[in-house]
TORMAR-60702 format. One line per 10 residues: their letters; for each residue x, y, z of N, C-alpha, C. Coordinates in nm, 4 decimals. Example, Ala and Ser with C-alpha at 12.3 -4.5 7.8 and 13.67 -1.06 7.14 Angstrom:
2
AS) 1.3190 -0.5690 0.7800 1.2300 -0.4500 0.7800 1.3200 -0.3300 0.7800  1.2850 -0.2250 0.7080 1.3670 -0.1060 0.7140 1.2900 0.0030 0.7870
//
This chain:
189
XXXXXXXXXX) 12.7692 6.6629 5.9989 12.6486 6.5918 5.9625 12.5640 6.5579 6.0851  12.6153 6.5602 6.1843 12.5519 6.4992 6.2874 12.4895 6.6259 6.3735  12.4938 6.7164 6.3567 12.4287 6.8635 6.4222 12.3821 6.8908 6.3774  12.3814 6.8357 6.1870 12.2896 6.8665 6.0774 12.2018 6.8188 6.0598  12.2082 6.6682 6.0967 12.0542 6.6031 6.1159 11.9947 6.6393 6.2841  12.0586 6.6738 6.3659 11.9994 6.7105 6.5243 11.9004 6.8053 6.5151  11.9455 6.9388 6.3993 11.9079 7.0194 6.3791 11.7724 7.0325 6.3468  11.8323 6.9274 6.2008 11.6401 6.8898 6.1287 11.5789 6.8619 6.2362  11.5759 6.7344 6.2709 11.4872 6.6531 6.3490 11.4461 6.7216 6.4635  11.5071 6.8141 6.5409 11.4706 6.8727 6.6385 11.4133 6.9882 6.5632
XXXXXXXXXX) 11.3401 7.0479 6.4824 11.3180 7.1443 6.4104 11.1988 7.0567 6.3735  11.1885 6.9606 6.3101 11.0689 6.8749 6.2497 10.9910 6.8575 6.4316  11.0338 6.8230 6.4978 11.0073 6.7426 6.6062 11.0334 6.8021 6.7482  11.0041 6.9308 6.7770 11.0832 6.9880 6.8826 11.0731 6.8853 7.0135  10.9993 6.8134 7.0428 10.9969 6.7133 7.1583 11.1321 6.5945 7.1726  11.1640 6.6009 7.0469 11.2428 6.4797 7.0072 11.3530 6.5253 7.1208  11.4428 6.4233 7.1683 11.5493 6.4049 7.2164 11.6385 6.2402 7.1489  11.5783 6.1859 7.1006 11.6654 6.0611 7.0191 11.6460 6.0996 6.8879  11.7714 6.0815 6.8177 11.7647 6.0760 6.6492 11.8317 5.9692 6.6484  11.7747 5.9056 6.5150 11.8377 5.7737 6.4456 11.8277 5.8079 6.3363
XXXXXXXXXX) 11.9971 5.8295 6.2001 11.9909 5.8398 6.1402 12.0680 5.7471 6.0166  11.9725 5.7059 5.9619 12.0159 5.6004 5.8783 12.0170 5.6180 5.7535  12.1399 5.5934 5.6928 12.1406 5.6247 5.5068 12.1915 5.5062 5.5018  12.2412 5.5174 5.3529 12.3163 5.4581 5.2970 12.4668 5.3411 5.3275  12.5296 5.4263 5.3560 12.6328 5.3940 5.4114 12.6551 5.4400 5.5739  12.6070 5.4546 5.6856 12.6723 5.4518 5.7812 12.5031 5.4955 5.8334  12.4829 5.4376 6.0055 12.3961 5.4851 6.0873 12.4664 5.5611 6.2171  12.3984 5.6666 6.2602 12.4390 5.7521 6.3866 12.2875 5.7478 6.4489  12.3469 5.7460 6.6181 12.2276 5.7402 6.6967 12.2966 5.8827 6.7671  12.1595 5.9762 6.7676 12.2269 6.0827 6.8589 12.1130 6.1387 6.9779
XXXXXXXXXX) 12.1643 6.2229 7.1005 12.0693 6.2397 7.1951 12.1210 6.3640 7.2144  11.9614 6.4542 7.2238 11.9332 6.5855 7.1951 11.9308 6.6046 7.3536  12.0247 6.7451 7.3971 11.9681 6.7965 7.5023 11.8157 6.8928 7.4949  11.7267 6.9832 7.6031 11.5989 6.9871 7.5692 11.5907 7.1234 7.4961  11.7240 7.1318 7.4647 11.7268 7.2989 7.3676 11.7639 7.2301 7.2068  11.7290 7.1062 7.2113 11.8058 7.0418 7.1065 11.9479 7.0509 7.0407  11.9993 7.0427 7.1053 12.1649 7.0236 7.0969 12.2384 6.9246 7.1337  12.3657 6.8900 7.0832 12.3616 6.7380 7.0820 12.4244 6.7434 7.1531  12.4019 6.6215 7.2395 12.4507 6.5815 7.3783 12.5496 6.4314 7.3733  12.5708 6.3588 7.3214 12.5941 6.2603 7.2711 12.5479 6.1965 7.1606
XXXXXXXXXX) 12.6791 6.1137 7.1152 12.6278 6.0679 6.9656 12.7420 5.9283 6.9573  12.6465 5.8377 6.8430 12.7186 5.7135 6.8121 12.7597 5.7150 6.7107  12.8554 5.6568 6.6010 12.8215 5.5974 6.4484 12.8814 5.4740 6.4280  12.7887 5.4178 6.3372 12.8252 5.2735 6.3211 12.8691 5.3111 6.1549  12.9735 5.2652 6.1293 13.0513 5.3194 5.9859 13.1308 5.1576 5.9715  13.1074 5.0966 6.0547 13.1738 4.9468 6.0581 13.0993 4.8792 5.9677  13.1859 4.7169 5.9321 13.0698 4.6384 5.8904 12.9565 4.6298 5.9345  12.8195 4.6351 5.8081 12.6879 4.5777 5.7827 12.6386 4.7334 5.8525  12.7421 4.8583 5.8632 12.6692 4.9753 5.8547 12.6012 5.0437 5.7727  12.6161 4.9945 5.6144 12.5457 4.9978 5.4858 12.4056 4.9638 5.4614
XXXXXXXXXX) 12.3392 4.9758 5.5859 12.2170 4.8958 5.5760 12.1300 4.9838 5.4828  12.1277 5.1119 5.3811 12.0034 5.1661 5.2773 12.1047 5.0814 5.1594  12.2481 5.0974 5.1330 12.2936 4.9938 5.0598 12.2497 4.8213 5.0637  12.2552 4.7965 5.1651 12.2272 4.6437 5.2046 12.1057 4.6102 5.1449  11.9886 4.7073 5.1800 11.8407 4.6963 5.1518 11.8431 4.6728 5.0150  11.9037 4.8146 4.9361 11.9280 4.8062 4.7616 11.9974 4.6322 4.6983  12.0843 4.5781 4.7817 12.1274 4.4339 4.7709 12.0190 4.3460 4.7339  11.9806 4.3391 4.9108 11.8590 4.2114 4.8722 11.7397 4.2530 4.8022  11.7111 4.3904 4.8075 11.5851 4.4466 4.6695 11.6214 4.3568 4.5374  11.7771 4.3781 4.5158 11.8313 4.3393 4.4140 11.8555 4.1753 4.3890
XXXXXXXXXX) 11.8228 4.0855 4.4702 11.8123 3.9726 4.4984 11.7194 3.8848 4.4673  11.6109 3.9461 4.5028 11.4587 3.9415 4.5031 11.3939 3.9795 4.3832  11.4424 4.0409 4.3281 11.4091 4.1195 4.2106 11.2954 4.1756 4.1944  11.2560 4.2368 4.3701 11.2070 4.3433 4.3931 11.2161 4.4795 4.3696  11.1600 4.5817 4.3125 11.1676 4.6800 4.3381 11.2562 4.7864 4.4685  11.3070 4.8645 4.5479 11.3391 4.8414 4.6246 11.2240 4.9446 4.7234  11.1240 5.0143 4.6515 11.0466 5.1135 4.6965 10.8822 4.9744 4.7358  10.8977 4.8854 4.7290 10.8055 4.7770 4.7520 10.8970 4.6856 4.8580  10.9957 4.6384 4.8768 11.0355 4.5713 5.0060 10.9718 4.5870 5.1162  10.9201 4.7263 5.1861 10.9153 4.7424 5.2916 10.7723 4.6937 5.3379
XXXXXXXXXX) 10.6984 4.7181 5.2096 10.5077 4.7233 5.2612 10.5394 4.5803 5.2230  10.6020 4.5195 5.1411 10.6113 4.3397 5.1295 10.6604 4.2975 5.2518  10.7189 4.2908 5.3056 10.7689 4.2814 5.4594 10.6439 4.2086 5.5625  10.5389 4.3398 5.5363 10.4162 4.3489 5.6095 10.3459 4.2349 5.6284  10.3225 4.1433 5.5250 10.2914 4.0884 5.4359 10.3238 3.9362 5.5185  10.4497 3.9319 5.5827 10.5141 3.8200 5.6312 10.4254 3.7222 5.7680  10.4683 3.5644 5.7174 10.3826 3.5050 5.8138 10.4654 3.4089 5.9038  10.5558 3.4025 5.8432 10.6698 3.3293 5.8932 10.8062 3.3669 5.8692  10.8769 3.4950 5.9388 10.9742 3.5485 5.8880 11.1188 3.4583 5.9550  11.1969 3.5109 5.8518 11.3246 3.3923 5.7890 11.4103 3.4964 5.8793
XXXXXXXXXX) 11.4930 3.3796 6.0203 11.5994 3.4825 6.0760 11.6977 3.4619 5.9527  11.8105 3.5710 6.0134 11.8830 3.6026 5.9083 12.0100 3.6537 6.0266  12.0654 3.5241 6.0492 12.1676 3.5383 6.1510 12.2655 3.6299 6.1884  12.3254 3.6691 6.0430 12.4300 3.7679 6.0842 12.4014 3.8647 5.9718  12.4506 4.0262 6.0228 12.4378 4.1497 5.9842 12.5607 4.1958 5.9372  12.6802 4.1355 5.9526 12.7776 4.1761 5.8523 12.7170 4.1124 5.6782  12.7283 4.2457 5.5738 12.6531 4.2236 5.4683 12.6729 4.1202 5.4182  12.8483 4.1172 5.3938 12.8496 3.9849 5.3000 12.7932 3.8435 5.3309  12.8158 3.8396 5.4895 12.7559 3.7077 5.5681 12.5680 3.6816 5.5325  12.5123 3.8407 5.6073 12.3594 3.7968 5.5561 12.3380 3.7847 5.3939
XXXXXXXXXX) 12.3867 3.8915 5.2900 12.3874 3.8213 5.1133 12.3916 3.6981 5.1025  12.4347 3.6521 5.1866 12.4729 3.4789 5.1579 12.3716 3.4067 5.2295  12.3068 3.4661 5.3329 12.2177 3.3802 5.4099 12.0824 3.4182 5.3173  12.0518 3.5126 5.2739 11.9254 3.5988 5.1661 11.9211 3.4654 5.0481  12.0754 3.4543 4.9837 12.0538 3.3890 4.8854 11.9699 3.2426 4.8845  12.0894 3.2210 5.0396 12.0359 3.0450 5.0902 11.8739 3.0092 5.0853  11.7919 3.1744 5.1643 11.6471 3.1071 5.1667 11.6061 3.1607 5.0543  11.6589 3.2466 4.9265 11.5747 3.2410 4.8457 11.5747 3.0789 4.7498  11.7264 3.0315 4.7774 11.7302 2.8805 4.7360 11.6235 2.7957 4.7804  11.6189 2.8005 4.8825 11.5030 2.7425 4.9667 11.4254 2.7812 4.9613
XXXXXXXXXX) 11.3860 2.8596 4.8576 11.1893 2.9083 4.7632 11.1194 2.9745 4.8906  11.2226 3.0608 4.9713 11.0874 3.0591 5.1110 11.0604 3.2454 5.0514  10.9265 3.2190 5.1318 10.8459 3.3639 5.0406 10.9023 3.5084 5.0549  10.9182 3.5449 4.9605 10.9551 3.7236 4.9973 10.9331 3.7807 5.0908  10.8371 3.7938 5.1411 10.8159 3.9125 5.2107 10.8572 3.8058 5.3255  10.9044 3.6497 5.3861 10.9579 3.5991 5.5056 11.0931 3.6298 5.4971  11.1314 3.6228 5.3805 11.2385 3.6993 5.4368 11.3187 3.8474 5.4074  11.2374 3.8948 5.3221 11.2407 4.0460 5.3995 11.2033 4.0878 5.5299  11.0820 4.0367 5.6464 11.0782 4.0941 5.7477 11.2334 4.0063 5.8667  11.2431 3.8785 5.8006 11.3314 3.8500 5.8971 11.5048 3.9468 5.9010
XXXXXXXXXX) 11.4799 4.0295 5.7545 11.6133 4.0749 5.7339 11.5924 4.2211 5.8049  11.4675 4.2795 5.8174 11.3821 4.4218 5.8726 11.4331 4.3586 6.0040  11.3900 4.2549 6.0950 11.4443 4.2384 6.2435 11.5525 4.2005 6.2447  11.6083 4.1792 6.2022 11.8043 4.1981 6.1970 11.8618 4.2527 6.2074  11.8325 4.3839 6.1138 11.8457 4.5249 6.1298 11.8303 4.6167 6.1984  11.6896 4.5794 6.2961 11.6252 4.6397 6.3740 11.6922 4.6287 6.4792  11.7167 4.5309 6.5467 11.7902 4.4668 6.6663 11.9377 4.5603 6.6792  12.0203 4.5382 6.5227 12.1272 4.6109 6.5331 12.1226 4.7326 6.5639  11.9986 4.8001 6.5105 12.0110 4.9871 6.5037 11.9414 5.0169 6.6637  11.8665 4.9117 6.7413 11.8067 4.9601 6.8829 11.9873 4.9441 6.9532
XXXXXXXXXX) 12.0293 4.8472 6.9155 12.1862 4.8335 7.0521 12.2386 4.9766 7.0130  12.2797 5.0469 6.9140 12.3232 5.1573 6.8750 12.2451 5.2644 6.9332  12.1008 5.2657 6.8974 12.0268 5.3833 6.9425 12.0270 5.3823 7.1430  12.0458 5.2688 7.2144 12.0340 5.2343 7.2898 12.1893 5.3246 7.3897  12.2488 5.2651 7.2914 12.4155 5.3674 7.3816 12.3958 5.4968 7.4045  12.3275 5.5884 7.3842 12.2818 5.7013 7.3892 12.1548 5.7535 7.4418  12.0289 5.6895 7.3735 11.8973 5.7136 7.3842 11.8557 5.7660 7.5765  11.7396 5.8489 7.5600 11.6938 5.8688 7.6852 11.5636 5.7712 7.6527  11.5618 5.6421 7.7256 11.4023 5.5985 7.7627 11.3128 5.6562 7.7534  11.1936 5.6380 7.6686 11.0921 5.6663 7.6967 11.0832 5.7767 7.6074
XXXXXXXXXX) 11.1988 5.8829 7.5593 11.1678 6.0094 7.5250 11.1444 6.0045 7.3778  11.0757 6.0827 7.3401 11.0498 6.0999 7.1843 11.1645 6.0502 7.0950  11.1410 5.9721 6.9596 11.2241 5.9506 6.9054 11.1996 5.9798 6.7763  11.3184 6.0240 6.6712 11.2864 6.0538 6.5365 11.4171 5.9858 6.4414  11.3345 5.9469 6.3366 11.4037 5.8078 6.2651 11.4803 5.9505 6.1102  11.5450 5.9513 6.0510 11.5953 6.0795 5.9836 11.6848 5.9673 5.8679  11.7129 6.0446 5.7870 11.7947 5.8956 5.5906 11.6718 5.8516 5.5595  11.7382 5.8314 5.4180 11.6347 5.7748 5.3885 11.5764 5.6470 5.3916  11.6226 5.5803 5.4477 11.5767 5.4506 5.5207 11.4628 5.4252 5.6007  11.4559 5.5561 5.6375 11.3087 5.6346 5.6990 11.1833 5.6085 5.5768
XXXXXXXXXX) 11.1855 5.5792 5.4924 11.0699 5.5826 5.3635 11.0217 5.4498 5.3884  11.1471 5.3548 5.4348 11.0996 5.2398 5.4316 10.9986 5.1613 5.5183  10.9121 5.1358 5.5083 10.8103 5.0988 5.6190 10.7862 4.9939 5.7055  10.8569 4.9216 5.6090 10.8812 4.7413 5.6955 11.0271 4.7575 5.7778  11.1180 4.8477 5.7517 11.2164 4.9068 5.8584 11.1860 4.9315 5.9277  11.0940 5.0168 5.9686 11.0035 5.1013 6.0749 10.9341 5.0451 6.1641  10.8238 4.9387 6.1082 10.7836 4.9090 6.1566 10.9055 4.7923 6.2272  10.9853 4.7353 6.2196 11.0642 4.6417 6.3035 11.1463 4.6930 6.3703  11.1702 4.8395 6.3743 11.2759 4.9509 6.4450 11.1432 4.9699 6.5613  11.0690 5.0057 6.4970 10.9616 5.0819 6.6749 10.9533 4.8983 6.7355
XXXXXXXXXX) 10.9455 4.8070 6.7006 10.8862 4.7223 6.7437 11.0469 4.6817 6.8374  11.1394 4.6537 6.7913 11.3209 4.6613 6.8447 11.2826 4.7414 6.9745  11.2503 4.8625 6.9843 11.2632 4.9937 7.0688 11.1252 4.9843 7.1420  11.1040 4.9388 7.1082 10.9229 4.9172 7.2012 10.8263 5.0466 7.1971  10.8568 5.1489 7.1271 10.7833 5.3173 7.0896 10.8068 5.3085 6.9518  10.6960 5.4697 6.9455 10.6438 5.4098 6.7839 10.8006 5.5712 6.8079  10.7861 5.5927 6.6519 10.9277 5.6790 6.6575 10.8179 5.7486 6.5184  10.9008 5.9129 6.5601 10.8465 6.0386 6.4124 10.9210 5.9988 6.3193  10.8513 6.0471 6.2168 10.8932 6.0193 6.0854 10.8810 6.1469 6.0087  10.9370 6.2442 5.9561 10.9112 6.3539 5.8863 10.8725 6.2803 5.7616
XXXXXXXXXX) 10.7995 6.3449 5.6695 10.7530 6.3384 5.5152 10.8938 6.3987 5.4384  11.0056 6.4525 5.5445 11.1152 6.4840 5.4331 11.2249 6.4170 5.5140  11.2109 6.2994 5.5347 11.3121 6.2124 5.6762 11.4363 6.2275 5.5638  11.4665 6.2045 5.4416 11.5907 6.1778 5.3734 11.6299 6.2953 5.3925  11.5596 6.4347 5.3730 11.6308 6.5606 5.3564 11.6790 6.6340 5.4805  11.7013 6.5236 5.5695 11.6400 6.6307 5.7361 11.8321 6.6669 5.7690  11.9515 6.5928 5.7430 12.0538 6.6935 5.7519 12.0795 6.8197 5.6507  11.9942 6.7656 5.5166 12.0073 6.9519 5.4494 11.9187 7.0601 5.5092  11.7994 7.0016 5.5663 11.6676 7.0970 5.6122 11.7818 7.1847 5.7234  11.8561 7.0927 5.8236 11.9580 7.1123 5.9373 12.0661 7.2310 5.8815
XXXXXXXXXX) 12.1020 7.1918 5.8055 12.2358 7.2786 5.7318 12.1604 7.3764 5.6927  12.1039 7.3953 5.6538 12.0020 7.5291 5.6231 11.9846 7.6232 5.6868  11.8842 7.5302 5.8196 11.8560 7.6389 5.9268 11.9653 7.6738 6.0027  12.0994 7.6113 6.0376 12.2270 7.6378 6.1396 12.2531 7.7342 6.0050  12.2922 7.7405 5.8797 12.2772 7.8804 5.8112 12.2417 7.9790 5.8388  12.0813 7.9723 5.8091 12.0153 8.0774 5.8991 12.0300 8.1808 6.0152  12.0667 8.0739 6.0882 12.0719 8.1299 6.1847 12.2104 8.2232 6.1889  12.3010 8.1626 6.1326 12.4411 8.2000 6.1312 12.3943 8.3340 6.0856  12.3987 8.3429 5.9849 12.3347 8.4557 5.8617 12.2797 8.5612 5.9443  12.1851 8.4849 6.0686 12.1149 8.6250 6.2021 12.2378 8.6357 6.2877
XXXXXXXXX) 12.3293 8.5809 6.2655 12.4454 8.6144 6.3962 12.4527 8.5524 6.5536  12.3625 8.4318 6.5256 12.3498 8.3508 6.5996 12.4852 8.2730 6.6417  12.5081 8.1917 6.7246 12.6584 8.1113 6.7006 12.5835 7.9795 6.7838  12.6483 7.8503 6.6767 12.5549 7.7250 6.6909 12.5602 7.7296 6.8258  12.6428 7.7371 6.9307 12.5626 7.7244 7.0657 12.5062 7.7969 7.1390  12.4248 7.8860 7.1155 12.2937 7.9725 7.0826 12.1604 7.9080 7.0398  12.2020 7.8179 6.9258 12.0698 7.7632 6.8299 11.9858 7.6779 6.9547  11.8926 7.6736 6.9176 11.8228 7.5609 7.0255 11.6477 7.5246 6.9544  11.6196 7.5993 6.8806 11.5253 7.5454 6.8145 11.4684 7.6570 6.6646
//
C-alpha cells in the first residue's frame, strides 16, 4: 500500500517528494526519492490512528452530515481545544463541549487542529522541508482537515480531485508497468 499510494501521488504530482496518507483506519507519512520511489516511510496504526473513522464519530455526534464538517470548521471563531487524540479520550472531550452548547463548527476546527498537529509530528519523521507535499485517503476531501494540516506544516500541500483513489490509481500504474516488463525499481514516474 505504501508504494501504491507513492506511486499515485508521484504520478498525480511528479514534484512531490512528501506523501501523507490518510484513511480510515491508519495514517502513513512517506518520502519520495526524485525518481519517486520511496525512500522512507512512517505508519501510525496506533491509537487515535482512525482519524477518517474518528471524523465519521464526531460527524456522528453533531449530527452533522459528515461531507459538511469540514467547510463548517471554516466557519469557526473560537475553536474548542480538544486535548487528547486517543479517540476514546477526545469522544469524550467532543461530547463535554457539545454539553457545553459550544458551536459546531468551534469545535470541529479545534478537533481539525488536533489532528493536524498529530499528522505534521508523523509527516515530520520523514518529510524533506520545504519540498512539495501531497495529502492522498480520503480524508483528503475534507477541507477543514486541510486547511489545519497546511496550516500544522506551514505549506499549502496537493490535493488530487481523486486523493481517495490515489493507492488504486498506484496499483494500476506499478501494473502497467509490470505488464511493459518494467521491475518496480525501474519505475520512477
Amino acid at each position: 500500500a505504501v508504494t501504491c499510494h507513492a506511486r499515485g501521488a508521484f504520478h498525480a504530482f511528479p514534484g512531490t517528494r512528501n506523501v501523507l496518507d490518510v484513511g480510515a483506519l491508519r495514517s502513513t507519512a512517506i518520502r519520495l526519492d526524485e525518481n519517486g520511489r520511496v525512500h522512507r516511510f512512517r505508519l501510525n496504526d496506533r491509537c487515535g490512528a482512525g482519524i477518517g473513522r474518528f471524523l465519521e464519530r464526531v460527524a456522528d455526534s453533531l449530527e452533522i452530515p459528515l461531507e459538511e464538517i469540514g467547510q463548517l470548521a471554516l466557519f469557526s471563531k473560537d475553536p474548542q481545544p480538544v486535548p487528547s487524540i486517543c479517540t476514546v479520550l477526545a469522544e469524550t472531550e467532543v461530547l463535554n463541549l457539545i454539553t457545553h452548547e459550544k458551536k459546531p463548527a468551534d469545535i470541529l476546527r479545534g478537533v481539525f487542529d488536533a489532528l493536524a498537529e498529530k499528522l505534521a509530528k508523523l509527516l515530520k519523521q520523514v518529510w524533506i522541508p520545504e519540498a512539495e507535499t501531497t495529502l492522498t485517503g480520503g480524508v483528503a476531501k475534507n477541507t477543514g482537515m486541510v486547511v489545519a494540516l497546511e496550516q500544522a506544516i506551514g505549506m499549502s500541500i496537493n490535493i488530487d480531485h481523486d486523493a481517495e483513489f490515489m493507492g488504486a490509481i498506484g496499483a494500476a500504474l506499478i501494473a502497467q508497468d509490470t505488464a511493459r516488463g518494467k521491475a518496480i525499481s525501474e519505475i520512477s514516474a
